[in-house]
C-alpha positions in Angstrom: 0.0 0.0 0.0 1.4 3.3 -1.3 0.7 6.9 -0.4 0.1 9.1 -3.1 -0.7 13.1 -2.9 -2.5 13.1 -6.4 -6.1 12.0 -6.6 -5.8 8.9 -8.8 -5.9 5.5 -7.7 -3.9 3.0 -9.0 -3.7 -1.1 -8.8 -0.2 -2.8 -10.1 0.4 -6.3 -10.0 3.8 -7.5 -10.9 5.7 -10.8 -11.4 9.2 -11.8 -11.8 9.7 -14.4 -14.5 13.0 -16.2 -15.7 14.7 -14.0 -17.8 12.7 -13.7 -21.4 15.2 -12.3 -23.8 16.5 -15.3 -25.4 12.9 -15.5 -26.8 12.9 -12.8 -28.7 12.2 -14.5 -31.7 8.8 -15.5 -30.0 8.2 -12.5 -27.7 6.1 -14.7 -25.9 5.6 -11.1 -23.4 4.4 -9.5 -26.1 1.8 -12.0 -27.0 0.4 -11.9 -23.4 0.5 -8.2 -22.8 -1.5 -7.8 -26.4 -3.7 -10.0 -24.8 -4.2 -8.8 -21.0 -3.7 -5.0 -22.1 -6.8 -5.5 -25.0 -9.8 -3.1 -24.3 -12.5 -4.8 -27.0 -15.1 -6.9 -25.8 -14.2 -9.6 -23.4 -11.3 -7.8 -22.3 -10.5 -7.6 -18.6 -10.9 -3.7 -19.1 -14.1 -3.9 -20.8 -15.4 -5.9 -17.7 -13.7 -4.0 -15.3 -15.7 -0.4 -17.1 -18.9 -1.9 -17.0 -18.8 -2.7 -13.2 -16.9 1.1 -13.2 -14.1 0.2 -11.6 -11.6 1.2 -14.0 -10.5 3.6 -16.3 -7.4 2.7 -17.9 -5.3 -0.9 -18.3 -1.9 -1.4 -19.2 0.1 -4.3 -19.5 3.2 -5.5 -20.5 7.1 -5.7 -20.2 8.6 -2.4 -20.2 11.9 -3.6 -22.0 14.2 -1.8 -20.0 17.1 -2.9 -18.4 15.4 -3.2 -14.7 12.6 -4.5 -16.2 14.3 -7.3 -18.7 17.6 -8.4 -17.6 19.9 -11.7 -17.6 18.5 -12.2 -14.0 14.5 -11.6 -14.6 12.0 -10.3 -16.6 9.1 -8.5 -15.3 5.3 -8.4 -16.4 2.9 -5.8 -14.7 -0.7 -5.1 -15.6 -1.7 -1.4 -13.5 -5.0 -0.7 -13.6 -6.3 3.2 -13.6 -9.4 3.0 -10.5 -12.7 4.8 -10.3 -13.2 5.7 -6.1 -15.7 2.4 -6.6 -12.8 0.6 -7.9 -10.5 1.6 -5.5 -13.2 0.0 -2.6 -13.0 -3.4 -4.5 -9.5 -3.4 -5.4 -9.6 -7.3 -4.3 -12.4 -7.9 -6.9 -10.2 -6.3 -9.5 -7.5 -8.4 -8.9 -9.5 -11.1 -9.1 -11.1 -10.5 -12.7 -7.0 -10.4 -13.7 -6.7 -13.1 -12.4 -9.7 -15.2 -13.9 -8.4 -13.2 -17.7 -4.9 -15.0 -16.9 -6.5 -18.9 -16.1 -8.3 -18.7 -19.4 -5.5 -17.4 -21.1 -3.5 -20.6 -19.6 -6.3 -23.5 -20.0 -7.5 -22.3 -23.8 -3.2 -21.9 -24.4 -1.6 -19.7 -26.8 -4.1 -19.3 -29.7 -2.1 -19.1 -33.5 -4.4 -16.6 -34.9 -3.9 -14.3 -32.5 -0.4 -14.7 -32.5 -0.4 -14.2 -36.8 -2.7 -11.3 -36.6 0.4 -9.6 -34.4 2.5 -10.6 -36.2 1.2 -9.3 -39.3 0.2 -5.6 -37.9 3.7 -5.1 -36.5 5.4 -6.5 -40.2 3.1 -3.9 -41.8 4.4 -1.0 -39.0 8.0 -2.1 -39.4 8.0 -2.0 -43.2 6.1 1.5 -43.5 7.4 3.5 -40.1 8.0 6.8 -40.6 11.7 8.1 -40.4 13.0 8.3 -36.9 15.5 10.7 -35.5 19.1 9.7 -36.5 20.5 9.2 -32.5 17.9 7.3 -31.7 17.8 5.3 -33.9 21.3 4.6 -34.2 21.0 4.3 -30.1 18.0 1.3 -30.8 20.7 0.1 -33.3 23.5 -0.2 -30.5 21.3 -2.1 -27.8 19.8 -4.7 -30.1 23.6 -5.3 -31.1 24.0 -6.5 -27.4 20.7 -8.7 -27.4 20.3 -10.4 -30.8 21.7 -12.0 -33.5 23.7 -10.6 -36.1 20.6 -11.1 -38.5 18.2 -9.5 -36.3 20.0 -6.7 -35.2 17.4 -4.4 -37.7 14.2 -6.3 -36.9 14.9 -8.3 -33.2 12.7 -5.5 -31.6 10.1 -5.0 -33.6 9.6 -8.4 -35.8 8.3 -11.5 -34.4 9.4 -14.3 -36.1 8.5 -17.7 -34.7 5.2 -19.5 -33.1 6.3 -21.6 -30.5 3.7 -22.1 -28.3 5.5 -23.9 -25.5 7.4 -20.5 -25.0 4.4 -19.0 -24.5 2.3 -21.2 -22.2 5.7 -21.6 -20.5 5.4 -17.9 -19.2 1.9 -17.6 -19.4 2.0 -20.5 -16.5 4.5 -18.1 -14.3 1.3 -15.8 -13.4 -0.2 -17.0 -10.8 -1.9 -15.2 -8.2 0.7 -16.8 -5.6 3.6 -15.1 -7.6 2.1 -11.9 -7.9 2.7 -8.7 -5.9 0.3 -6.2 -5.5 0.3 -2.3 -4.9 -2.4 -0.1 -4.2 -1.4 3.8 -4.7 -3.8 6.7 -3.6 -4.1 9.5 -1.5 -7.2 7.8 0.5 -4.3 5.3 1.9 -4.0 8.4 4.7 -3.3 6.7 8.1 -2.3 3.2 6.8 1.0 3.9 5.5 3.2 3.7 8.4 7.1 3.2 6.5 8.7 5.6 4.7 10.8 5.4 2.0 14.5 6.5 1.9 15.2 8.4 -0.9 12.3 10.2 -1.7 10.1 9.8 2.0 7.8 8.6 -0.3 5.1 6.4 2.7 3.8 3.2 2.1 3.1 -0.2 4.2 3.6 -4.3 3.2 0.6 -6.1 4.2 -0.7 -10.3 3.7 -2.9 -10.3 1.3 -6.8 -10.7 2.9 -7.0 -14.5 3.8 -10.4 -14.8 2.5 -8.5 -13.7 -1.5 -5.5 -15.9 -1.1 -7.6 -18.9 0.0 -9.8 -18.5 -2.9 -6.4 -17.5 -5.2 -4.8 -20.6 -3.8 -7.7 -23.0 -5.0 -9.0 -24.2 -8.6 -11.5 -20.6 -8.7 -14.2 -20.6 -11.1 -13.2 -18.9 -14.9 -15.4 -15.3 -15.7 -17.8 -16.4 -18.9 -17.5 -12.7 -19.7 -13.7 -12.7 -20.6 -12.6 -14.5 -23.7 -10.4 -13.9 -26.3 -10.6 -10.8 -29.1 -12.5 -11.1 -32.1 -11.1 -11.1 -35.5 -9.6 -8.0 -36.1 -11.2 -6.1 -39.3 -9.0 -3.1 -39.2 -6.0 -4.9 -40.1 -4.6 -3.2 -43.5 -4.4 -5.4 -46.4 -3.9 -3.0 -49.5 -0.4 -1.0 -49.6 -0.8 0.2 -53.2 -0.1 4.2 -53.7 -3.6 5.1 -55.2 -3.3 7.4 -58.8 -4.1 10.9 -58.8 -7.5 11.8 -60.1 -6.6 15.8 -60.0 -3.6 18.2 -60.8 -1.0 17.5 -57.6 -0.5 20.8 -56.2 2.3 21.9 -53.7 -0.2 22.9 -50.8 -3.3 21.9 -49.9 -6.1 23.6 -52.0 -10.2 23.4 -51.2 -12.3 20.6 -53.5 -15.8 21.0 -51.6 -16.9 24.2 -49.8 -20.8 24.7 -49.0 -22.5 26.6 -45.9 -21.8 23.6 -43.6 -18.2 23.5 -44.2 -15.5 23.2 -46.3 -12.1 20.4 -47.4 -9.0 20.8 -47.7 -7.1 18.2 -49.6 -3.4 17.4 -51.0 -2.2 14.1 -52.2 0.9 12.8 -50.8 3.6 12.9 -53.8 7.0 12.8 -51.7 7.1 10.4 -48.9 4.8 7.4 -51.1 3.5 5.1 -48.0 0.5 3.7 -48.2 -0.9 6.0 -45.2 -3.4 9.0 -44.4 -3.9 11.5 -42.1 -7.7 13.0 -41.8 -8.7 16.3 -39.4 -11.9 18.0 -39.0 -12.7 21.0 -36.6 -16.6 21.1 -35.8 -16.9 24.5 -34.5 -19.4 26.3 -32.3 -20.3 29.5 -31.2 -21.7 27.8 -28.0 -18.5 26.9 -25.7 -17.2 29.9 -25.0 -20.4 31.2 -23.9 -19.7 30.4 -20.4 -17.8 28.3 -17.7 -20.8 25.9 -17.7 -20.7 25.5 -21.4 -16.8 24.9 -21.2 -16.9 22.0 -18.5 -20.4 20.3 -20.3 -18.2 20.2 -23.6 -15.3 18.7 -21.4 -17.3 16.5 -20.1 -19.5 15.8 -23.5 -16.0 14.6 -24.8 -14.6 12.5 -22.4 -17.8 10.4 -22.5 -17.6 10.0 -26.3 -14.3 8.8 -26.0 -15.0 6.4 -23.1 -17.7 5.3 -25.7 -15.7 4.8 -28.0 -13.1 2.6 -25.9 -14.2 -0.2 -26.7 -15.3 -0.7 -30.7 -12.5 1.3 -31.8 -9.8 -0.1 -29.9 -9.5 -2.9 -32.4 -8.4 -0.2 -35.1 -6.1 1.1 -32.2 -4.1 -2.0 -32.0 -3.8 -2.1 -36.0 -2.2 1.0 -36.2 -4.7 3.3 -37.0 -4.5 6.2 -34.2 -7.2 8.6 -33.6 -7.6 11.3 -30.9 -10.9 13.4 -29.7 -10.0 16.9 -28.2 -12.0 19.5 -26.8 -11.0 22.6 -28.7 -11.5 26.0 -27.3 -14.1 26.5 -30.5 -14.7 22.9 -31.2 -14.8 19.6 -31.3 -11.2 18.3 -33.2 -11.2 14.8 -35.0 -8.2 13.5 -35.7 -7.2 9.7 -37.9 -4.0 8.5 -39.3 -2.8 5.5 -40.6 -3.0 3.0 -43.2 -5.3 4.6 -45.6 -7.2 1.2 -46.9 -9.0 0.9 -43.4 -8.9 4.2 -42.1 -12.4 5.2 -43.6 -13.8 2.8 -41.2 -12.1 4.1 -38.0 -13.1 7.9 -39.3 -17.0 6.6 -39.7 -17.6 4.6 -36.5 -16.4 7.9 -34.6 -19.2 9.7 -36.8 -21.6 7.2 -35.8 -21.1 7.4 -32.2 -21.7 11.6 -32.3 -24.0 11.3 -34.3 -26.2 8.2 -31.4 -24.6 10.0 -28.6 -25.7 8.7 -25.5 -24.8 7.8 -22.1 -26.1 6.4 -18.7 -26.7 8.1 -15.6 -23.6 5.9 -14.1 -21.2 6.8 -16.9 -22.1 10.7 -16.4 -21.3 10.3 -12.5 -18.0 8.4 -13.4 -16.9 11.0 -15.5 -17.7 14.0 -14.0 -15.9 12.5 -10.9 -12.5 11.9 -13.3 -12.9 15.1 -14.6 -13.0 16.8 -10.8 -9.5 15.1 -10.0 -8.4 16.1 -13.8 -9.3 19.5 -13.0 -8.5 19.7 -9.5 -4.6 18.3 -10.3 -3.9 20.6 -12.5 -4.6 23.5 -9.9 -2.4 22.1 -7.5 1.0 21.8 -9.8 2.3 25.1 -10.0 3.6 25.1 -13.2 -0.1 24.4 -14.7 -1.5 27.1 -12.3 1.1 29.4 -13.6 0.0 29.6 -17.0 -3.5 29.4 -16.3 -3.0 33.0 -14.5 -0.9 33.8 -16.9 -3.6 33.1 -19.6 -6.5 34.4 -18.0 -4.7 37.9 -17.4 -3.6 38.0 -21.4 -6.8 36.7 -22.9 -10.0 38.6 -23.4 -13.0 36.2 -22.2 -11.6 33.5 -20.9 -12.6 31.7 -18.6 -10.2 30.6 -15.9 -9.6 26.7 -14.8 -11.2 27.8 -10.7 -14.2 29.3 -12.9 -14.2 25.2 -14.6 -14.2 23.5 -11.5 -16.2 25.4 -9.5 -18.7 25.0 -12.2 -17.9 21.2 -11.6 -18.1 21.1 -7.9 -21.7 23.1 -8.0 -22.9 20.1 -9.9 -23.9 19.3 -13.5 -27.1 17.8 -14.3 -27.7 14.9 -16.9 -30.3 17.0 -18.3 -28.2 20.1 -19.3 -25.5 17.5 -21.0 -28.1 16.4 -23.0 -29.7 19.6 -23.9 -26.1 21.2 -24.6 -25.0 17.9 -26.7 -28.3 18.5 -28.9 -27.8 22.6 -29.0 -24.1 21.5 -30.3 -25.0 19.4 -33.0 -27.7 21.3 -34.1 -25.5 24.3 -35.9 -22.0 23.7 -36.8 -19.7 24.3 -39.4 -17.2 21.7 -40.4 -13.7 22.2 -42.0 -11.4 19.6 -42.6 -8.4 18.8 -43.8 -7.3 15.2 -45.6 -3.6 14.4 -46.7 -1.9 11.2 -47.7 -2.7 8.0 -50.0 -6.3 9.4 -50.5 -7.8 10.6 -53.8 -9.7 13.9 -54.2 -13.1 11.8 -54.8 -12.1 9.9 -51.1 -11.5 12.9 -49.3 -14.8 14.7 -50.2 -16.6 11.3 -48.9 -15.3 12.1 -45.4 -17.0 15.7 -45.5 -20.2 14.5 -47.0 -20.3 11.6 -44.1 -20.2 13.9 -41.5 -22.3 16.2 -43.2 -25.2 13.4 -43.8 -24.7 11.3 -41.0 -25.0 14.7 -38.2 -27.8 16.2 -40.6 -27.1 19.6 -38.5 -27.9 23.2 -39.8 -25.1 25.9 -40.7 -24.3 28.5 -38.1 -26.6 31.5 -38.6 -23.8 33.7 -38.1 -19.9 33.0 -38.8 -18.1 31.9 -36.0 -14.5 33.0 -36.7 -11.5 31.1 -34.5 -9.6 33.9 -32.7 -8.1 34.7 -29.7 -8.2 38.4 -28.7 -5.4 39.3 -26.4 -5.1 42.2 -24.2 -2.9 45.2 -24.8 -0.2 45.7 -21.7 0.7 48.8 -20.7 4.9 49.7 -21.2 5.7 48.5 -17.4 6.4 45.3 -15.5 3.6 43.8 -14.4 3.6 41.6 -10.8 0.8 38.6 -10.3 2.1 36.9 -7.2 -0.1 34.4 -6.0 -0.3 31.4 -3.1 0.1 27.7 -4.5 -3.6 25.9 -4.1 -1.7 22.5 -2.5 -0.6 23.7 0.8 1.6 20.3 0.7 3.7 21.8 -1.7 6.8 23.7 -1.4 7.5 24.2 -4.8 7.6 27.9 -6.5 7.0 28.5 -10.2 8.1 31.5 -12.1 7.0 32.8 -15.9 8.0 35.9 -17.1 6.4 37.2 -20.3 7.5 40.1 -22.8 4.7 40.9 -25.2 6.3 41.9 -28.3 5.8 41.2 -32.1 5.7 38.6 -34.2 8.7 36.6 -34.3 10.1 34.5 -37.2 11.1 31.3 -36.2 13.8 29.3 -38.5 12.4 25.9 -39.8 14.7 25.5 -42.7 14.7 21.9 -42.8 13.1 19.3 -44.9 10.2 17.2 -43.3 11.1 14.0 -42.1 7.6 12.5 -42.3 4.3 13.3 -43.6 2.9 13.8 -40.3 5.2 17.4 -39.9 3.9 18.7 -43.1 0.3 17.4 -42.2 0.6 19.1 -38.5 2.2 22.3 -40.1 -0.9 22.7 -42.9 -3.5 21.6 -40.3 -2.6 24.7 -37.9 -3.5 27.0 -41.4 -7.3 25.0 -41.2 -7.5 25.1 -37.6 -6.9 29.1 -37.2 -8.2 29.9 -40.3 -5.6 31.6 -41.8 -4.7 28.9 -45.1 -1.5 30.2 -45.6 0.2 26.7 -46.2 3.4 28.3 -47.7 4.2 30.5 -44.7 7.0 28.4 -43.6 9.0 29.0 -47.0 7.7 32.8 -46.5 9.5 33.0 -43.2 12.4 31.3 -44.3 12.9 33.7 -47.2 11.8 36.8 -44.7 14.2 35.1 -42.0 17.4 35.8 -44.5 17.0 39.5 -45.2 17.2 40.3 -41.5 20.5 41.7 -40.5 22.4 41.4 -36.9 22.0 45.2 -36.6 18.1 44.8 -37.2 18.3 41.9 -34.6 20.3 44.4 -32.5 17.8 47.5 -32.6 14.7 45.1 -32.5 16.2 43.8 -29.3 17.6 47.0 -27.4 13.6 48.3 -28.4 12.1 45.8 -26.3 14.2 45.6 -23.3 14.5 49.5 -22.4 12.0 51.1 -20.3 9.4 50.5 -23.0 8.8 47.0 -22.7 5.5 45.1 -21.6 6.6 42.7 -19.1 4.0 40.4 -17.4 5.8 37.9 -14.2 3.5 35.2 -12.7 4.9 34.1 -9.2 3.4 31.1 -7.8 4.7 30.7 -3.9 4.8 27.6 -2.4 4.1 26.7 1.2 7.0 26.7 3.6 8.9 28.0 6.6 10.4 30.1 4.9 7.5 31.5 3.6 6.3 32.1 7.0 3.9 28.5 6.7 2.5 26.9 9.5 3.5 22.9 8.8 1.1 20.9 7.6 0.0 17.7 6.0 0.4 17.3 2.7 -1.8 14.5 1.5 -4.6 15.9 4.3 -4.6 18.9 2.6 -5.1 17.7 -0.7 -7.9 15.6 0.1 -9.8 18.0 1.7 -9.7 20.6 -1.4 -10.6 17.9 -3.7 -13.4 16.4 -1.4 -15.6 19.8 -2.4 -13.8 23.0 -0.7 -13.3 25.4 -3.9 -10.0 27.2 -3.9 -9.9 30.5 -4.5 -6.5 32.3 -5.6 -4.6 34.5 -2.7 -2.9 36.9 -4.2 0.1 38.1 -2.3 2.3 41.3 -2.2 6.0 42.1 -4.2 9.1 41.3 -2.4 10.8 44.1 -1.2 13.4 43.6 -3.7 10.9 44.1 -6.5 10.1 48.0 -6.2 9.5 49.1 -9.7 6.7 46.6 -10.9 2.6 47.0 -10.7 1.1 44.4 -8.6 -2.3 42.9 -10.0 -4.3 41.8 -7.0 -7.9 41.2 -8.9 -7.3 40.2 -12.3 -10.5 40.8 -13.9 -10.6 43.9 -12.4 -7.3 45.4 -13.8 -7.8 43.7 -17.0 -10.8 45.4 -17.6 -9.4 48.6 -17.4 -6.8 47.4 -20.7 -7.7 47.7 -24.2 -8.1 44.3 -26.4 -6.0 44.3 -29.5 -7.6 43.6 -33.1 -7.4 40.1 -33.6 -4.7 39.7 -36.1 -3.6 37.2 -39.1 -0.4 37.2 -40.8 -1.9 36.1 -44.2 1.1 37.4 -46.7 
């Protein structure tokens, strides 16, 4: 049992096996961590979320040298808790366990073993370049651990089915092998040892009799748990499709109506058999207020926990995909091999277009977003540039204003009511690169466009941030850390100056660069693709005495300086002692902080101290929202 002063529980159970790396032909670790780690349905995660008792499962062999070694090699599975699944922690165990008896009476299973087999051939023979040192570094440790003809492929590749190697491991997990550790801040008062090095607290306990009696006998398998379906993700089609339009150098726009509009460009230099596909679905609706904000957070987070499950099996063939909550809108994101990744891009369609959820997954996620939220007010780097943010942007609303919102309480009804408002009016841009033809990439608009069947926005809804003009001084925002536990300080200066040109002058070393590079033109809605070579050719007329005067401009008595000083707690400080983890639990448990904003040192005379931001921002002017467009 572990002590642990952020709000996240966590389960790890480990085992120490004979050493594993003369199998590397097999990767018989690999095969079982593929296995334990899956999250599709009859996974031990997909059990383990419908009880909600967890959030996140990994498994596995970590590869390095204390985890794989000439003495031992060691296999963990940590499970991410819920506060229910922290309660049954024993239960959890359990369902691992009864995953890792079937997985040892059914044995090792050949189709599951070719299906990885064939997902990591196709990743290994179409990876994107890597950076040079490390990959000459991969290059120097496989020369230690494989044979000469494998010193390219031992790491990646597997090469032989040999199921004895695998049931020969597989049998070393038993529950009478395994340790377990509990970490979480509610294991206040039982954690009675402390660490050496880092005083970190924690206790060894016998596992409850009642478990390692049952453990210890011939316990009954879970019908829910079997093995992963066929996977229909897997790609099977590598050939570089034909252009059915002029190739341009830049993306250009093939479909633009009142809904939204497509950017497309055709890969012509890298030539892999892979695509990347990003839409932005804005709306005028989540900046309207910190309510809005934390019900689109949250609106998210349970469309991705819906989607766990059906699209992990495109996860595992190497088709990525990623949900985020943008400050204007809702960002999809695919990549990957381009003959399956329509698939992936539709089934995440589908489920915002049936969006739903139950009253328990609501209360789960709210709950993991309160700890989400509440974390990153207690690191003081994170607090630091939220201050620093809320004083330099007009309108925003500040990460306090997000989870007091949270800690007031959401109700199911206004999630559904804002989820319907947000689909209702949108407009859609996107942006799709790679092995895709024009005719493809305008079926990924018109799929979101049919399948959401919402109405265009009744006025435009332009992406800007509008920043606020500083006066020429240096300004002071000195404030208290929120984790009295915490004696840790964070400082950020910032100079507000001009636009800066930053040198890039180097050729993209995967399609992804160029991809994230064009995607930031969509996603601010400035489309000037070639600004890169327009810097670069900018960047080479300026002159060290331009550099010079630009420079001496902005540091004399003219400059706009803004310094955010989070304190932490501590004698020195003038601090009363207290407990750390106590502390923390009791600000997360409902008590809303509330910034305490503290005079300049006396060694800081010349500065202006802000002690109410909205109050001294509002007496600043807001600058025109500006695009550098030529």
């Amino acid at each position: 049992v572990v002590l642990n002063n952020l709000k996240v529980h966590s389960l790890s159970i480990t085992w120490a096996l004979p050493p594993q790396e003369q199998y590397y032909r097999v990767k018989p670790l690999h095969y079982i961590s593929w296995l334990v780690g899956h999250e599709g349905k009859g996974s031990v995660l997909s059990f383990l979320r419908k009880k909600f008792w967890a959030l996140a499962l990994y498994g596995g062999n970590g590869e390095t040298g204390f985890e794989q070694n000439s003495t031992y090699s060691i296999f963990s599975i940590s499970v991410t808790l819920t506060d229910e699944g922290y309660k049954h922690f024993y239960e959890v165990a359990h369902v691992v366990f009864q995953y890792v008896k079937m997985l040892q009476k059914r044995g090792p299973d050949k189709r599951i073993w070719e299906e990885i087999q064939k997902i990591e051939a196709n990743e290994f023979h179409y990876q994107e370049q890597t950076d040079p040192v490390d990959y000459v570094e991969s290059l120097c440790e496989n020369m230690q651990l494989f044979q000469k003809e494998d010193f390219l492929t031992g790491d990646q590749l597997l090469f032989e089915y040999k199921p004895e190697i695998i049931a020969d491991a597989l049998n070393q997990l038993s529950p009478q092998r395994a340790n377990l550790v509990l970490l979480s801040a509610a294991n206040e008062g039982q954690c009675h040892l402390k660490e050496r090095w880092f005083g970190t607290q924690y206790s060894v306990e016998d596992i409850d009799k009642y478990w390692s009696d049952l453990w210890a006998s011939d316990f009954e398998l879970n019908q829910d748990l079997h093995l992963p379906e066929e996977n229909k993700y897997i790609a099977t089609d590598f050939a570089l499709k034909v252009a059915d339009c002029p190739e341009t150098e830049y993306p250009v726009k093939t479909l633009s109506t009142q809904q939204g509009c497509l950017w497309y460009r055709k890969d012509d230099k890298f030539k892999i058999p892979k695509g990347y596909v990003r839409f932005h679905l804005i709306s005028p609706l989540i900046q309207q207020s910190a309510e809005n904000i934390v019900l689109f957070d949250t609106f998210v987070n349970i469309l991705s926990h819906n989607l766990g499950e059906p699209a992990y099996e495109a996860d595992v063939a190497q088709l990525e995909y990623k949900l985020v909550a943008g400050e204007h809108g809702l960002v999809i994101r695919v990549k990957g091999f381009n003959h399956k990744l329509p698939l992936l891009f539709q089934l995440i369609i589908d489920y915002l277009s049936d969006f739903s959820f139950t009253p328990a997954v609501f209360e789960m996620i709210t709950e993991q977003l309160k700890k989400t939220y509440f974390n990153i007010l207690i690191k003081p780097e994170t607090l630091a540039k939220d201050v620093r943010l809320l004083i330099l942007e007009h309108g925003r609303w500040s990460m306090i204003d997000k989870y007091q919102t949270l800690m007031n309480g959401l109700s199911i009804e206004s999630l559904s009511s804002f989820v319907k408002a947000f689909k209702s009016q949108l407009f859609v841009e996107g942006l799709v690169q790679g092995n895709f033809t024009s005719r493809v990439s305008t079926d990924f608009l018109n799929y979101v466009v049919q399948k959401l069947q919402f109405a265009p926005l009744a006025h435009p809804c332009p992406v800007q941030f509008r920043v606020v003009d500083l006066p020429n001084t240096h300004l002071l925002c000195k404030v208290k850390t929120l984790n009295k536990g915490d004696a840790n300080s964070e400082v950020t200066v910032y100079y507000q100056v001009t636009a800066l040109i930053k040198l890039k002058e180097c050729e993209d070393s995967h399609l992804g660069e160029e991809v994230d590079r064009n995607w930031n033109e969509v996603v601010t809605q400035q489309y000037l693709f070639d600004r890169l070579a327009r810097e670069i050719e900018a960047l080479k007329s300026v002159t060290k005495s331009d550099l010079v005067t630009w420079f001496q401009a902005h540091r004399s008595n003219k400059k706009k300086v803004l310094s955010v000083h989070v304190v932490g707690y501590g004698k020195h400080e003038g601090d009363s002692e207290v407990t750390a983890v106590s502390e923390v639990q009791n600000s997360s448990s409902g008590e809303i902080p509330h910034l305490i904003f503290l005079p300049p040192s006396s060694l800081m005379t010349n500065v202006t101290s802000i002690k109410d931001i909205k109050a001294y921002t509002s007496t600043l002017n807001v600058l025109p929202y500006h695009k550098i467009l030529k």
